[in-house]
N, C-alpha and C positions, 0 to 999 in steps of 0.2 A: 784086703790084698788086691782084688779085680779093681777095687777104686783107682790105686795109687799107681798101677799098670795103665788106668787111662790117663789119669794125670800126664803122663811122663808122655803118653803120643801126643799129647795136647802139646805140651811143651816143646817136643820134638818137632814137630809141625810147624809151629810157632816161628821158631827160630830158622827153620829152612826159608818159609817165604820171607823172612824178614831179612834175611841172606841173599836172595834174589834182588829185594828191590836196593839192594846195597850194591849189587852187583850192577844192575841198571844206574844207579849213581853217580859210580864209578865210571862208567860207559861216559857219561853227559859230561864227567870232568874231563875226560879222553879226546871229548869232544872240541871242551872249552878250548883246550890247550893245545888243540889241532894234531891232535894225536889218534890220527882217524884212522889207520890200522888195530890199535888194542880197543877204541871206541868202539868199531866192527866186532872184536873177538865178544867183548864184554855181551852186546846189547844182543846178538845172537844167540848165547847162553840164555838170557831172559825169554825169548820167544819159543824155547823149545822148553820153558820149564810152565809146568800147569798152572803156579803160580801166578803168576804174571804174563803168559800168553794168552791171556785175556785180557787185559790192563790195556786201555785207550792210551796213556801214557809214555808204554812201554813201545810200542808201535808209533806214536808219535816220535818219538827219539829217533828211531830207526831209523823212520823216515827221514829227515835232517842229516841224517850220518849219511845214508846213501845218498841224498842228494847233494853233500858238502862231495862225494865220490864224483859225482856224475858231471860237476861244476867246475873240478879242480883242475888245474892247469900244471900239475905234480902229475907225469906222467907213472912216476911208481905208485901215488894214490890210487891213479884209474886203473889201474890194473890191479887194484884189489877185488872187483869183481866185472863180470863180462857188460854186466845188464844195468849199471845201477841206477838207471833213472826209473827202469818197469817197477823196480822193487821200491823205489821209494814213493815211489805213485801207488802202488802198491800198501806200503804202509801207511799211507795215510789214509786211504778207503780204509783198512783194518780199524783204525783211531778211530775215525769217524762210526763206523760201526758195532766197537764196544765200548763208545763216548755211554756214561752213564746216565748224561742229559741230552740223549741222543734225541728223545721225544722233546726237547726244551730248546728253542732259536738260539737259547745263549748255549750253547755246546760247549764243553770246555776248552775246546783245541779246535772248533771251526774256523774260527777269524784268522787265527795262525796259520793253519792250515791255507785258508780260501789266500794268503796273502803269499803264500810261499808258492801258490797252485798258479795262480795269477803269473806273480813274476817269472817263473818259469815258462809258462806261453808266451808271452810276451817275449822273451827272447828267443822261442825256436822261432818262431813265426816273423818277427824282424830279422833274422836272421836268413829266414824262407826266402823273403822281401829279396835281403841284399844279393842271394843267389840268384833269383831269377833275373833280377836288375842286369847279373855279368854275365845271361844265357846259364847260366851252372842248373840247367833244368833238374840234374837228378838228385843235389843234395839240395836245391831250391824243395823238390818231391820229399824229401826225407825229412827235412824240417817239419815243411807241414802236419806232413803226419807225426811226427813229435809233437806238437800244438794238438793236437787231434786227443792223440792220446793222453796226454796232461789234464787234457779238461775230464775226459772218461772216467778218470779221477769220483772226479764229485759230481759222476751221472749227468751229465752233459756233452752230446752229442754236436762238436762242433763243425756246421756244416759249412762255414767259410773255408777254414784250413782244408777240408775235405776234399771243399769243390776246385781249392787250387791246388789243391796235391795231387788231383786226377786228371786235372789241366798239364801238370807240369811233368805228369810222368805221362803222359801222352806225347808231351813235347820229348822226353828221355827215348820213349820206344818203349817204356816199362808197360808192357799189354797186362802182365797178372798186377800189378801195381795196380795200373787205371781200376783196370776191374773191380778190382777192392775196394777201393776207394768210394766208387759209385755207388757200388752195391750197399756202401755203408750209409751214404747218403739215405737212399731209399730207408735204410731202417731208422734212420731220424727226420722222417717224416719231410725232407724233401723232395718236391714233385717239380717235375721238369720234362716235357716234351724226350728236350735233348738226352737228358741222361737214360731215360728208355730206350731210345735209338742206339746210344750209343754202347750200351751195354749188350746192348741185342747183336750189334755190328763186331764187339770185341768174340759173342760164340760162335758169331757165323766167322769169324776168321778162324777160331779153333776146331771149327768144322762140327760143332755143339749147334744140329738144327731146334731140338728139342727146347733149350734155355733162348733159342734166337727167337724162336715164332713165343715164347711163352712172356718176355719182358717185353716183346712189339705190342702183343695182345693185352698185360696187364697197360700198356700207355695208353692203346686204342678206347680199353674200359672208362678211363677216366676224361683222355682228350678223343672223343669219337671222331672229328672234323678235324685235326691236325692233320696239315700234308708231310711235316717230317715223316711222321709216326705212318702213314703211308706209304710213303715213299718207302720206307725202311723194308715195310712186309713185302712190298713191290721185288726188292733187291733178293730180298730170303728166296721167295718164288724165281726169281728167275736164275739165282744161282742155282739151286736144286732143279732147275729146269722144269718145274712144273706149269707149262703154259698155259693150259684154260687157265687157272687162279689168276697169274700176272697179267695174261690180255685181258680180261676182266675189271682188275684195278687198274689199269692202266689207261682204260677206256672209260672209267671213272673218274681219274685221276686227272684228263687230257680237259673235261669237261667243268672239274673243279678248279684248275690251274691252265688257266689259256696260257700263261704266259710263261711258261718252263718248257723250255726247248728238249731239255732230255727226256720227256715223257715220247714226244712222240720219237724221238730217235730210238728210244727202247723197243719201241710198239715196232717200228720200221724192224729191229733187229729180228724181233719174235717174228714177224712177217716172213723178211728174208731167208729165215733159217727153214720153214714150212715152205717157200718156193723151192728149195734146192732139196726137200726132203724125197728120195723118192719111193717112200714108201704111203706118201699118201698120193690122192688120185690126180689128173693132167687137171680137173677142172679145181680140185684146192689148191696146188701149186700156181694154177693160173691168179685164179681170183686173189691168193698172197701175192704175188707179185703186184700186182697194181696196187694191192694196199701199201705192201713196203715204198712202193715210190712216191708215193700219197705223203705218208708218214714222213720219210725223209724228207721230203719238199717241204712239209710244213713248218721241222726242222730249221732247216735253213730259212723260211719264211722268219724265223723267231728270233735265230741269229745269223747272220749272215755269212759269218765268220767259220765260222761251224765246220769243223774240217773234217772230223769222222761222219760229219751226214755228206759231207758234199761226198768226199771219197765214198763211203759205201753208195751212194747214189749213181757216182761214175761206173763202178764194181757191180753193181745191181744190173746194170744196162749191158757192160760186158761181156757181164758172163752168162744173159741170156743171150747172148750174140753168141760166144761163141758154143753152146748147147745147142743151136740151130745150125750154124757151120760142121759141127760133127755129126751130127744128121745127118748132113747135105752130103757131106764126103762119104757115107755109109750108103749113100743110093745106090741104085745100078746103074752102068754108063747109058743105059739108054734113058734114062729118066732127065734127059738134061733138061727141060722145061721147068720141070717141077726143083731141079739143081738152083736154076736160074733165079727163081721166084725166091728159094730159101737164103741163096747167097742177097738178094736183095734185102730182103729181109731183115737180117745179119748187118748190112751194109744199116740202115735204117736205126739199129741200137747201137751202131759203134758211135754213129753221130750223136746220138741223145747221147750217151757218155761220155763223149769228147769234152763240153763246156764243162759239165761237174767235176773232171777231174783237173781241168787247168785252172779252175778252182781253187783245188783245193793244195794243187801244186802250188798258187801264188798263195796262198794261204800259207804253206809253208814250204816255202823255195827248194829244200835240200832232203824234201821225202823221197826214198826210193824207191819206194813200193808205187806211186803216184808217176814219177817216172819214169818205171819200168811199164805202166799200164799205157800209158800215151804213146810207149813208143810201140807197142803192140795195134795201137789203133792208127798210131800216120803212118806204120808198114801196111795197114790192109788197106788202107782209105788211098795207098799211094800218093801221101800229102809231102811229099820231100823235104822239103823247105821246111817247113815243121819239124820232120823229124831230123835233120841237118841239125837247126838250132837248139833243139834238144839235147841230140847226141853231145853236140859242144858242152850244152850245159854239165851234163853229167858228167864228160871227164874232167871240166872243171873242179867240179865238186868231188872226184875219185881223190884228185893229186892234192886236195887240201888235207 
């Protein structure tokens, strides 16, 4: 009697799975006949059944169905599901992974697979192309990483699509995009100066000092001598204001790089900003000062052009003029000798800041901050005529 009890589960058994892969059959006719709704219903049923949720097969199919979904140009097809290209990609890693000659290069459903894997990059990615070709940065960005992901498929990390998908979503404004994108690089084993910098630069804008100094320092590990990757911790430093660290590399940096004109403008900055501090002493503020003009000159020595070195060079000069004119006005009236000497004085750095800021005015003709400052120094200088032709300028430029 227990015999014929097992028989009958045996039997029982039997017939369910063999009902299932009937049912996966049926899915692939559904399929043939482009009846990719009840194809969907069929092959669904198979993956949630123990029978055949395990079947390389069954998962192959799948996959095909949801990518006939993702391909289709049947707007009521696409909206049979949200996602169907993840899950067909999806199902195909699944195949490949209960492939029973999964240890064996002839896989049963690789070459199918690798061929269906293929053509589908292939067209996000020409696709990428043609967007970025019309500026269409952000769906040029979303293709890519469709290609990206496609290959992910069959464990391959591709770092072309990657590296232009975080180019293009760079060009979009896509900051978490980029980010992602880089950071994926990095996990397949792309190494690049830039992409350290650049990622370090996407958390120093989210205000993430911790991942800024931490992706500058694994680039520094690998590239010790790169001046990006310098330069990069340079910026960290001085956003966070911490100046020994940045005048430090900067004075390193000035000595590795003669020929980069923003090192010593930065250095000029750090400088400047210590002249005007007043909580350190008359002789640091001093001694900054002549470094910041140092700095700045040298600036301009680099480029000539140079309009925020020349103007803060003009400004530098200024505004120790007029910190000595306020002085001067705080004496007592009977101090006029010692008045005399400071307004002299005063008189002596309007002039040094007079050239650098006409400078930087012809440098760029319609700053107003440049001449607003000129016209403060041919009022004290009682240069008329100067400041006549100036005045004109500026209400020229008021009525435009």
């Amino acid at each position: 009697m227990k015999k014929a009890v097992l028989f009958l589960v045996l039997v029982t058994s039997f017939t369910f799975a063999f009902g299932q892969k009937s049912v996966r059959q049926t899915a692939s006719n559904y399929l043939k006949d482009q009846k990719i709704d009840k194809a969907l219903e069929a092959i669904n049923q198979c993956i949630l059944d123990p029978s055949t949720a395990q079947d390389s097969k069954t998962w192959f199919l799948r996959g095909n169905i949801y990518l006939e979904i993702a391909n289709s140009k049947d707007e009521k097809i696409r909206n049979l599901d949200p996602n169907p290209l993840a899950k067909a990609m999806e199902s195909y890693k699944k195949s490949l992974e209960f492939d029973p000659k999964k240890e064996n290069p002839k896989k049963e459903y690789f070459a199918e697979i690798m061929v269906k894997v293929d053509h589908q990059y292939r067209a996000f990615f020409d696709t990428a192309i043609a967007k970025y070709n019309k500026k269409n940065y952000r769906e040029a960005m979303v293709n890519f990483g469709k290609s990206a992901e496609v290959l992910e498929t069959v464990n391959v990390i591709d770092t072309l699509s990657l590296l232009n998908g975080a180019l293009c979503a760079g060009l979009a404004n896509e900051k978490k995009i980029e980010k992602e994108y880089y950071l994926k690089l990095l996990v397949g084993n792309y190494r690049s100066p830039s992409v350290y910098s650049i990622i370090s630069d996407l958390y120093l804008k989210e205000k993430d000092s911790a991942n800024a100094f931490k992706y500058i320092h694994m680039g520094l590990k690998q590239y010790p001598n790169n001046m990006t990757l310098f330069n990069s911790e340079i910026n960290i430093y001085l956003t966070y204001n911490i100046v020994d660290k940045a005048m430090n590399n900067l004075n390193i940096a000035a000595k590795k790089d003669t020929s980069n004109y923003s090192i010593p403008f930065a250095l000029g900055t750090l400088y400047d900003n210590i002249a005007n501090d007043t909580t350190k002493s008359l002789a640091q503020r001093e001694d900054a000062f002549v470094n910041a003009g140092k700095s700045y000159s040298k600036a301009l020595q680099l480029k000539p052009d140079y309009f925020d070195a020349a103007f803060n060079l003009g400004a530098l000069n200024l505004n120790k003029a007029s910190d000595i004119l306020v002085k001067a006005n705080n004496l007592p009236p009977d101090a006029s000798t010692e008045f005399a000497k400071m307004k002299k004085d005063a008189d002596g750095y309007l002039a040094k800041a007079m050239p650098h800021l006409e400078k930087a005015l012809e440098i760029q003709p319609t700053d107003v901050n440049a001449m607003n400052a000129l016209r403060q120094i041919y009022t004290r200088l009682n240069l008329a005529d100067k400041k006549k032709a100036l005045q004109d300028k500026i209400n020229a430029t008021q009525k435009k």
